[in-house]
C-alpha positions as CSV (number, residue, x, y, z in Angstrom):
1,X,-1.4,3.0,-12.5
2,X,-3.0,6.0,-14.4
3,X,-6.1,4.7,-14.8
4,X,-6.4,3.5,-11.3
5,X,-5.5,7.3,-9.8
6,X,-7.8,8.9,-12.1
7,X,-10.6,5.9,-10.9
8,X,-10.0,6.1,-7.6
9,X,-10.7,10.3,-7.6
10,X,-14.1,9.7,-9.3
11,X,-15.3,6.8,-6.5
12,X,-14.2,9.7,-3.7
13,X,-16.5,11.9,-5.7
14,X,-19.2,9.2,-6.2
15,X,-18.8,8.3,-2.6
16,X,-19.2,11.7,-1.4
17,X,-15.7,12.5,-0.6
18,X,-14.8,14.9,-3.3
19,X,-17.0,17.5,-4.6
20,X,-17.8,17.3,-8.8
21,X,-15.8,21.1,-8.6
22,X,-12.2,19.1,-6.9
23,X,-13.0,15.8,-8.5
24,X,-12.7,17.8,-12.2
25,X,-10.0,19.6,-10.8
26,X,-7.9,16.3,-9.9
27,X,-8.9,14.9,-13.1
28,X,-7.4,17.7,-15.0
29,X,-4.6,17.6,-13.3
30,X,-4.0,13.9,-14.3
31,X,-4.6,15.7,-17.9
32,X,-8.0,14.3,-18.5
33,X,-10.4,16.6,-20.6
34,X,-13.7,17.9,-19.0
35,X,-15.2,15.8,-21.4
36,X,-13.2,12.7,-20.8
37,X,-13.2,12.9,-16.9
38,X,-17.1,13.4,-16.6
39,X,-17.2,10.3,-19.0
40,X,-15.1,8.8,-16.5
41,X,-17.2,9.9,-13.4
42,X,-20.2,8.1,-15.3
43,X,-18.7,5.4,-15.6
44,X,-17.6,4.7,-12.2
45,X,-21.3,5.8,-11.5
46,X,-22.1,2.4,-12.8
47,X,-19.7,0.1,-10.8
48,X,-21.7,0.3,-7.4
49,X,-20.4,-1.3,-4.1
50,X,-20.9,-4.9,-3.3
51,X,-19.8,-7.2,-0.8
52,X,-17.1,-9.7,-1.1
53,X,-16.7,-13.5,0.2
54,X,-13.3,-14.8,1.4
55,X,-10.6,-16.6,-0.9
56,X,-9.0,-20.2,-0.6
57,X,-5.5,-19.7,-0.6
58,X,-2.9,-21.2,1.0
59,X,-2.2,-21.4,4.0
60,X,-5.6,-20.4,5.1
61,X,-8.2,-18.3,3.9
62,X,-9.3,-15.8,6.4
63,X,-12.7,-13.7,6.3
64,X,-12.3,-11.6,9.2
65,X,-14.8,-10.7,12.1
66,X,-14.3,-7.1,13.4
67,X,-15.1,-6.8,17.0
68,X,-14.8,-3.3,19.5
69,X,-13.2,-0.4,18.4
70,X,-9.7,0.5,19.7
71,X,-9.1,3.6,21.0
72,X,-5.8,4.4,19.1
73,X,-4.7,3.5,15.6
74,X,-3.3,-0.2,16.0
75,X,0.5,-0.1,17.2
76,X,0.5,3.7,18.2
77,X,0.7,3.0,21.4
78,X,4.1,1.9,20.8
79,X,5.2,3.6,17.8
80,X,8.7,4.5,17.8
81,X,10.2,8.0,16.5
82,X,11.4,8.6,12.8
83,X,14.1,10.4,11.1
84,X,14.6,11.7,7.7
85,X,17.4,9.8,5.7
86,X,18.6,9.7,2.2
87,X,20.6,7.4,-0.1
88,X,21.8,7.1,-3.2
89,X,19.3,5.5,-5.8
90,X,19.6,4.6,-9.3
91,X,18.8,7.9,-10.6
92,X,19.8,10.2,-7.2
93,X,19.4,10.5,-4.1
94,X,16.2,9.0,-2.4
95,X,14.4,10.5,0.5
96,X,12.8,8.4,2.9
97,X,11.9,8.3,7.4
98,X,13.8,5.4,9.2
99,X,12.9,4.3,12.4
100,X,15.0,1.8,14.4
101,X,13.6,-0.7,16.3
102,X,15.2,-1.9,19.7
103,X,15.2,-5.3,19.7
104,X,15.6,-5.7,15.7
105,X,13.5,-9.1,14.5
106,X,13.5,-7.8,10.9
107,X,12.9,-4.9,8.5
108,X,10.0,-3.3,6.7
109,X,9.8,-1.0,3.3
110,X,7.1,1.2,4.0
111,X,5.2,2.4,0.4
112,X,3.1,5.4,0.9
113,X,-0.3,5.6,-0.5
114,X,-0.8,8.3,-3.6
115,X,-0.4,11.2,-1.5
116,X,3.3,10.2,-0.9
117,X,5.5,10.2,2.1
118,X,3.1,12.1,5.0
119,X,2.8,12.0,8.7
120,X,0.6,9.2,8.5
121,X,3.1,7.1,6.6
122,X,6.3,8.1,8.7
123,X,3.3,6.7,12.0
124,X,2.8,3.2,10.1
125,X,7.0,3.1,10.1
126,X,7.2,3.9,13.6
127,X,5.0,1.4,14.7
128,X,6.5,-1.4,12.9
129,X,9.4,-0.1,15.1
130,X,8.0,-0.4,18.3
131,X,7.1,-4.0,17.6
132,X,10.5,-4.6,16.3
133,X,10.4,-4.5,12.6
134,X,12.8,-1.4,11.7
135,X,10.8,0.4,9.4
136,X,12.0,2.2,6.2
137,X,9.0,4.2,4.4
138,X,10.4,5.5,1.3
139,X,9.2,8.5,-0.9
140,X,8.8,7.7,-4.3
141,X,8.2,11.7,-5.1
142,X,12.3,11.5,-4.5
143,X,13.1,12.6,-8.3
144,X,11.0,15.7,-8.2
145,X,12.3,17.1,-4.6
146,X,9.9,14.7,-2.2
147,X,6.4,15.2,-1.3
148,X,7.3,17.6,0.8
149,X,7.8,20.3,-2.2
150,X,4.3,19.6,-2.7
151,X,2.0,22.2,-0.8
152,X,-1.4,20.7,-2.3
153,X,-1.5,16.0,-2.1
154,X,-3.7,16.8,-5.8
155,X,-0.5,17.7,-7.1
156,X,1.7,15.1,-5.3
157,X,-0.7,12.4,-6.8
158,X,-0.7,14.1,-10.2
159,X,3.1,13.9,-10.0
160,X,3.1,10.3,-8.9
161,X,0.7,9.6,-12.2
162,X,3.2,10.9,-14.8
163,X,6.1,8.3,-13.5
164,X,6.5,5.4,-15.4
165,X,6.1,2.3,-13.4
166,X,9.8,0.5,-13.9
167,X,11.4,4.1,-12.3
168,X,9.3,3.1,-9.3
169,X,10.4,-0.4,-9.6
170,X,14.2,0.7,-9.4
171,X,13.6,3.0,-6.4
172,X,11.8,0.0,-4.2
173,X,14.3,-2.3,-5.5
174,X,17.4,0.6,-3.8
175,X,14.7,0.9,-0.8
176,X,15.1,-2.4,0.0
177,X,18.8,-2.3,-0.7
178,X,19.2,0.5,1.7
179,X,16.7,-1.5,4.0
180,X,19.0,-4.8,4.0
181,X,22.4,-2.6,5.0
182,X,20.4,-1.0,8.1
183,X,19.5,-4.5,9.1
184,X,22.0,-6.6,7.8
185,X,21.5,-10.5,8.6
186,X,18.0,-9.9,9.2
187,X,15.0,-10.9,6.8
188,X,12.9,-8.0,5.2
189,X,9.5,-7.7,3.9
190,X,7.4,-4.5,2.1
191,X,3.9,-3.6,3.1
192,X,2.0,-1.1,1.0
193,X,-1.2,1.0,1.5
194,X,-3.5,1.9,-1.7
195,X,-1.1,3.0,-4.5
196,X,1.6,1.5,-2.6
197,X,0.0,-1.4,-2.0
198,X,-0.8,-2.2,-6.2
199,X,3.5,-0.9,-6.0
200,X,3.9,-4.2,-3.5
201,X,2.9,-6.0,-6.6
202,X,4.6,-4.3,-9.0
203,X,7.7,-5.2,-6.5
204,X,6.8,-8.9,-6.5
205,X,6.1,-9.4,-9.9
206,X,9.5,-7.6,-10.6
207,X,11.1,-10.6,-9.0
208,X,13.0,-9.1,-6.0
209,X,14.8,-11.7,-4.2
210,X,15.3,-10.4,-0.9
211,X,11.7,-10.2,0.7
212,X,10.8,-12.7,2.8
213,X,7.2,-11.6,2.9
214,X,4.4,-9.4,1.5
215,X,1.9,-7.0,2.5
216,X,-0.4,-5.8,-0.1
217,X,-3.0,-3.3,1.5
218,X,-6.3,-3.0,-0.5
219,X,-3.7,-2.2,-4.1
220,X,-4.3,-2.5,-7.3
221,X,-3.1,-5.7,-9.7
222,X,-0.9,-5.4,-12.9
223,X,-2.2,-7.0,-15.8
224,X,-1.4,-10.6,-16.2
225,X,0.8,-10.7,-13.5
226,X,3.9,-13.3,-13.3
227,X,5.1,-13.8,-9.6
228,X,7.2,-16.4,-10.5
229,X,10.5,-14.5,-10.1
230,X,9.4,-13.8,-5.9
231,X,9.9,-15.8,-3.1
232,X,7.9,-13.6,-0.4
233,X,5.1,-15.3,1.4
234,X,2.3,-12.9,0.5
235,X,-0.9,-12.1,2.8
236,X,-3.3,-10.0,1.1
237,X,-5.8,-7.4,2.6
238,X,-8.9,-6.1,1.1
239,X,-12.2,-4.5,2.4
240,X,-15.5,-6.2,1.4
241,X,-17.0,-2.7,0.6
242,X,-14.0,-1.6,-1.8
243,X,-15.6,-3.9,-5.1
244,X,-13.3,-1.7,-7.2
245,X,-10.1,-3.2,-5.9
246,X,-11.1,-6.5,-4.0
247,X,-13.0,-8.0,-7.1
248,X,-9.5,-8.4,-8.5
249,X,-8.4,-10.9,-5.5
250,X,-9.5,-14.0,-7.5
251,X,-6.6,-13.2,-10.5
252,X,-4.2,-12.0,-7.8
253,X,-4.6,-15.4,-5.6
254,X,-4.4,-17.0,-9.0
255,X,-1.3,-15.6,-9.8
256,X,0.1,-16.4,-6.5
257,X,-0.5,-20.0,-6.9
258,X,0.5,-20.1,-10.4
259,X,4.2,-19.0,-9.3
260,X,4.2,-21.4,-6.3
261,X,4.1,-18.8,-3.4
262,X,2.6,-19.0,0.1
263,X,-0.2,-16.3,0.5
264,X,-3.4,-15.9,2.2
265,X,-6.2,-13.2,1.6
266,X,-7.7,-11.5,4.5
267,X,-11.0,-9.8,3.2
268,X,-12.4,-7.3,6.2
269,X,-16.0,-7.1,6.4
270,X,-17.9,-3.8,6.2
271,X,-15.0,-2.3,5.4
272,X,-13.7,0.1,2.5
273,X,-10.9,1.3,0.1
274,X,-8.1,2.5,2.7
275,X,-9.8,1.5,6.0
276,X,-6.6,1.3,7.3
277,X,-5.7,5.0,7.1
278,X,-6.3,6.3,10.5
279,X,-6.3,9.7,8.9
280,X,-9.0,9.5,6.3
281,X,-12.6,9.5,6.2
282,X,-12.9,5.3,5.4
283,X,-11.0,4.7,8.8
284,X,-12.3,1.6,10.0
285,X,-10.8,1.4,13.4
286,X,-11.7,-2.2,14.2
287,X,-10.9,-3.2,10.5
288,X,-7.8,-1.7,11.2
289,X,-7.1,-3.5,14.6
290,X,-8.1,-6.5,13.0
291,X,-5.6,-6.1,9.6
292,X,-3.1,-4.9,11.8
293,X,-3.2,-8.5,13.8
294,X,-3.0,-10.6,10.9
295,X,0.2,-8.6,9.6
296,X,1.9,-9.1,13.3
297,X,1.3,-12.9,12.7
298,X,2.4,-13.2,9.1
299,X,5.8,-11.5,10.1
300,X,6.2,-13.6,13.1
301,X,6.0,-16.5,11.1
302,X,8.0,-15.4,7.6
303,X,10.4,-12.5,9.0
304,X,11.4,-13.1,12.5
């Protein structure tokens, strides 16, 4: 994942998102060298934008068609309240925001993208809520105090980069532990944005057996990943514009198949790295609506 944080600051620069001045910042912060992150910079300079065609997978492979603009962020219209909570993880207490839903059909880890557990990320649980999936969105800045003892998201992200990747494994692994108690009986699943979304993989390829299903938003693959331990039925999202992440859809379907596991890859034209985000400047609102649809349909069939 350290590479892909330190990538993903120089494509904000190179996409006009970041000046050079913050982009350098960031990058030292990660502790890359002025030398090392302009290197970096150029490099990415290199890798260009390009559009993407759909994937056969299985059930269905789905290129998507984005029509009219909503006029809210899909589900807010409906999104339920959340609550700070805590419980105990494998190396402390965890932080995260439940929300309840009222009519429970299932439950849904929530992974926060590489800002950690924000506003935003607490809405996207509280929508899953007010559709019925009771939403847990856990902070996985729990070991140094939470996000929230972060005034600046550079240093939250340069926090998330110095954690090795198996103590984010064990923390998902109690989140969906904690999950399972608050809805006990009931099926779960994990949906990830960004960071959280290549941590949705990490998750799967750790061989968790209690999802039911799989929500990977635009995030980055492991190397030579082995699904083979999972049994969630995975639906993929990527945005045709975001050839940084999307071009590695091929080995993740691949992958996928290779361990036996229903998936399907929804690729959203004209749309970008985190087009979901309702708060950021790639929002794509009909991308969004669009996404948001396909994940309502893949829960109704795999969760409840």
């Amino acid at each position: 994942m350290q590479s892909y944080f330190a990538e993903e600051i120089a494509t904000d620069h190179l996409d006009g998102l970041l000046s050079r001045r913050e982009a350098m910042h960031r990058l030292a912060l990660l502790g890359l060298s002025a030398t090392a992150a302009s290197a970096l910079i150029a490099a990415c300079s290199t890798g260009g934008k390009g559009s993407t065609s759909s994937t056969t997978a299985t059930p269905s492979s789905t290129t998507t068609a984005t029509g009219a603009a909503p006029s809210v962020p899909p589900g807010m219209d409906r999104a339920l309240p959340t609550q700070a909570v805590t419980w105990p993880g494998p190396n402390g207490d965890l932080q995260g925001a439940w929300s309840a839903a009222q009519n429970v059909r299932g439950g849904v880890l929530v992974i926060h993208e590489n800002k950690g557990l924000n506003d935003w990320v607490r809405s996207v649980a509280g929508r899953f809520a007010g559709v019925g999936y009771s939403a847990l969105a856990i902070d996985l800045l729990s070991e140094e105090g939470g996000t929230a003892k972060f005034t600046d998201e550079a240093q939250a992200t340069a926090a998330l980069n110095k954690v090795p990747t198996d103590r984010f494994v064990g923390d998902m692994k109690s989140g969906v532990d904690e999950l399972q108690r608050r809805v006990p009986d009931k099926k779960v699943a994990v949906v990830g944005f960004c960071f959280g979304g290549g941590m949705v993989w990490q998750l799967l390829a750790s061989g968790e057996p209690q999802l039911a299903a799989a929500v990977p938003f635009y995030g980055p693959l492991p190397s030579n990943p082995n699904f083979s331990g999972s049994k969630a039925a995975v639906l993929a999202i990527y945005g045709a514009l975001d050839n940084r992440v999307t071009s590695t859809k091929d080995a993740a379907v691949a992958a996928l198949e290779q361990a036996g596991l229903v998936h399907d890859v929804v690729v959203e034209p004209n749309a970008d790295h985190a087009f979901f985000n309702d708060t950021g400047p790639r929002y794509n609102p009909a991308a969004a609506a669009d996404a948001w649809g396909h994940v309502l349909d893949w829960f109704g069939r795999y969760v409840g």
